[in-house]
C-alpha positions, 0 to 999 in steps of 0.5 A: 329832640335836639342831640346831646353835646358831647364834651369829652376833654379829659378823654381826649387829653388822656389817650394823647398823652398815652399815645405819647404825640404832641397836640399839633400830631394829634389834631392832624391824625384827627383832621382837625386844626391845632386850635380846634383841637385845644378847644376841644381838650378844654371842653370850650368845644364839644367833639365833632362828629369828624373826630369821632369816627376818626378816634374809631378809624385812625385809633380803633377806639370805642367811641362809646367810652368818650361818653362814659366813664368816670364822670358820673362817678365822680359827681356822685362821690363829690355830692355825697362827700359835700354832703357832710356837715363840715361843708355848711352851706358852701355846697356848690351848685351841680353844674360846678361838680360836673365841670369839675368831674369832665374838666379837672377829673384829677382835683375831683379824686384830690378833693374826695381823698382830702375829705376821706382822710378829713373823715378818718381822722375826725371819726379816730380822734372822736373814737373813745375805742383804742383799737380805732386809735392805733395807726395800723387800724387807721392805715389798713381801712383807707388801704381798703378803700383806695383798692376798692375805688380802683377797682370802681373807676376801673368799671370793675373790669381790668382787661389784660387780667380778664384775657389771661383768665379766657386764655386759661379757660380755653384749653380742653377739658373741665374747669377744675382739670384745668386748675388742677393742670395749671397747678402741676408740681402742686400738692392739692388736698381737701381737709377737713377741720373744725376750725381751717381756712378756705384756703391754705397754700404752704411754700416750703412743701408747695402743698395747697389745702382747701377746707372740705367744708367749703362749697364746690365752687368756694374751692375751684375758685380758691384754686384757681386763685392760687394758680393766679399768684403762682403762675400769673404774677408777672401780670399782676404785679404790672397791673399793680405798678399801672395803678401807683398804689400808695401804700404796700398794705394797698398793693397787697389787698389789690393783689388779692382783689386781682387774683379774686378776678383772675379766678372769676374770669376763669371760672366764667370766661368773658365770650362764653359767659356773655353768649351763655348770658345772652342766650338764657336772658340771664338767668342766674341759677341757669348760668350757675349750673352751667359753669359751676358757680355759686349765685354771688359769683355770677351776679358779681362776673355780670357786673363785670361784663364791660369789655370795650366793643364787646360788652354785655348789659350794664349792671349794677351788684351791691352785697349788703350785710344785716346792718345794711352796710355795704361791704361789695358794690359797684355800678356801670350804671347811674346809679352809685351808692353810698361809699360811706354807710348803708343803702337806701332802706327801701331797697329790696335787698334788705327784704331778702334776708326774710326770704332765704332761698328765693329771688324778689324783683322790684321796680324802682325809681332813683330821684333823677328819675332813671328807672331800674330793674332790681334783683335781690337774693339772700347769699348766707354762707353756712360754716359746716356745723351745728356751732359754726357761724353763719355769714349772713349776707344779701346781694342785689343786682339790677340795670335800668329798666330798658334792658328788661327785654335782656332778663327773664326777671322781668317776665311779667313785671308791669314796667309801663306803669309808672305806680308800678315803681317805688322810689328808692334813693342813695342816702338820706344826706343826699336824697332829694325826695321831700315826703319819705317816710323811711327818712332818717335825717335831713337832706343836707342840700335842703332848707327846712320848715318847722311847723309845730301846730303840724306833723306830716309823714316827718316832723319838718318840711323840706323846701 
């Protein structure tokens, strides 16, 4: 089997420009003539096995990352956001979205913000509700969606603030005796309230209140949350000032969405977490008790298990609400999901809300023909009384199926069959399988054929 090119340039461009050396000290660091080099930054060449392992020896960088990264990504996001009407039959063919996704990854992000506030302001002036008219509404949801691409081109892994969090977690003593350390000069009490936040820190009286309603782990995490923003906020506000947010409501949801993972990489530190992981195949409700964490939060510290030269089985985790709607995800994997709307229906982690309390497996197989191991679980959150509402939620958690030897979820599981497999998409604009009988509308990439004497599995054929 012939190998795989490997065409890398926006890569190599990026860590030049961060090493701050001109193309003619680059290409001589690398072994490689000036004009090579050029060629290679403007993927007219693949990167040579010479420059590999000198980008690992002379730079110490892990090689891995020059194949992986935001690529995939952006084709995915460019074929969903192209799959709107507005684009008719202008769509350009794949092989265009991935030049543009590895050759000019910065126009790819330009064409999928022009389209996201395209779509804002169309959905806000066809909107007859004037809460969705106000420019505060409409502010506050693309803020909400820039923090949530940083973090997915991120890999959902933000190193300094997971080191920081590790270094906490190494000192003696339990977890909490930790939080409750690092909070010195604090006042830390448990309340409990009909109606109270999780969490409540007052300034002036420097006093922390947690709801005596939450879980355990809900309030080690809410601590060490706070210990985040006390006693880490040099860090985070220079992760912030990396990430050239534009707006202060952006950098004031990034700044929680940082301190949410300071606390997760606390609570489950990197080295530990990813040993523990290994050691029990990933069992879940295993790692929860052995560090104190509910079942959303280690499904959620696995997805984020991508340290470079030390990372862990790629995951994918989504959080889905009863309508399907997505309100968590993220992929170091294939797979993407939709950024606007639901999951595929026949994705596993609808059927979890019909089942509370257990875990349901499945095998399943995207159009592209990447196989996955899929875990899903309902993760409903009860509010502590007979008249509290009830958040009801359902997380999955998978990676492809060449992992399964890595998880003990797929003890049993026939993956050598290819029946055993159901097939699964990202959305039904996007999705290519032609005979669905979940299939809500069209793909658009497709052309139809009407027939009125005929009715298959959908009322049209896709060509």
């Amino acid at each position: 089997m012939a190998t795989k090119k490997l065409y890398a340039g926006a890569k190599l461009r990026e860590m030049r420009t961060r090493l701050d050396l001109t193309q003619k000290d680059f290409a001589t660091k690398l072994g490689v003539s000036l004009p090579y080099l050029n060629q290679m930054e403007n993927n007219n060449r693949p990167v040579s096995t010479t420059v590999v392992l000198a980008l690992a020896q002379e730079f110490g960088m892990d090689v891995t990352e020059l194949s992986t990264g935001d690529s995939e990504r952006l084709v995915s996001d460019m074929r969903e956001a192209l799959a709107d009407p507005v684009f008719a039959d202008m769509i350009p063919p794949q092989a265009d979205l991935r030049l543009t996704a590895s050759n000019a990854p910065a126009f790819a992000r330009a064409f999928l913000e022009l389209h996201r506030t395209y779509r804002q302001t169309h959905e806000r002036l066809a909107s007859l509700d004037e809460a969705l008219g106000r420019d505060d509404s409409r502010k506050q949801a693309s803020s909400w969606e820039e923090v949530r691409d940083f973090f997915h081109y991120c890999d959902n892994y933000i190193d300094a603030v997971d080191r920081a969090a590790e270094k906490l977690a190494s000192a003696e003593g339990t977890t909490e005796a930790i939080a409750h350390s690092a909070l010195r000069g604090i006042g830390v009490r448990t309340e409990l309230r009909d109606v109270a936040p999780v969490r409540l820190y007052d300034t002036e009286t420097r006093t922390l209140t947690l709801s005596a309603r939450a879980a355990p782990e809900t309030r080690l995490f809410q601590m060490l949350l706070q210990v985040a923003l006390l006693r880490q906020d040099d860090l985070l506000e220079a992760t912030l000032d990396f990430a050239k947010f534009h707006t202060d409501e952006a950098r004031a949801i990034a700044k929680v969405g940082l301190a949410n993972y300071f606390a997760g990489a606390a609570m489950m530190p990197y080295g530990a977490f990813l040993a523990a992981a290994q050691d029990c195949r990933h069992d879940l409700e295993m790692l929860g008790r052995r560090f104190g964490a509910s079942i959303e939060q280690i499904a959620h510290r696995l997805s984020t298990l991508q340290r470079p030269g030390s990372k862990g089985v790629p995951f994918f985790f989504v959080r889905v609400d009863q309508a399907g709607t997505i309100t968590k995800r993220h992929s170091a994997t294939r797979l993407q999901f939709a950024r606007f709307g639901g999951a595929c229906p026949l994705w596993n982690v609808h059927r979890a809300f019909e089942t509370p309390g257990r875990f349901l497996r499945q095998l399943a197989e995207t159009p592209d023909g990447v196989r996955y191991i899929s875990l899903a679980r309902d993760v409903s959150k009860h509010g502590g009384s007979f008249q509290a509402p009830v958040q009801r939620f359902a997380i999955a958690l998978g990676c492809e199926v060449k992992h399964a030897g890595a998880l003990v979820y797929t003890d049993g599981l026939d993956i050598d069959n290819a029946r055993a497999y159901e097939p699964i998409g990202i959305s039904c604009r996007i999705c290519e399988r032609q005979n669905c009988h979940q299939r809500s509308v069209p793909p658009l990439e497709r052309r139809l054929s009407i027939n009125a004497d005929t009715r298959e599995i959908l009322p049209y054929r896709v060509e």
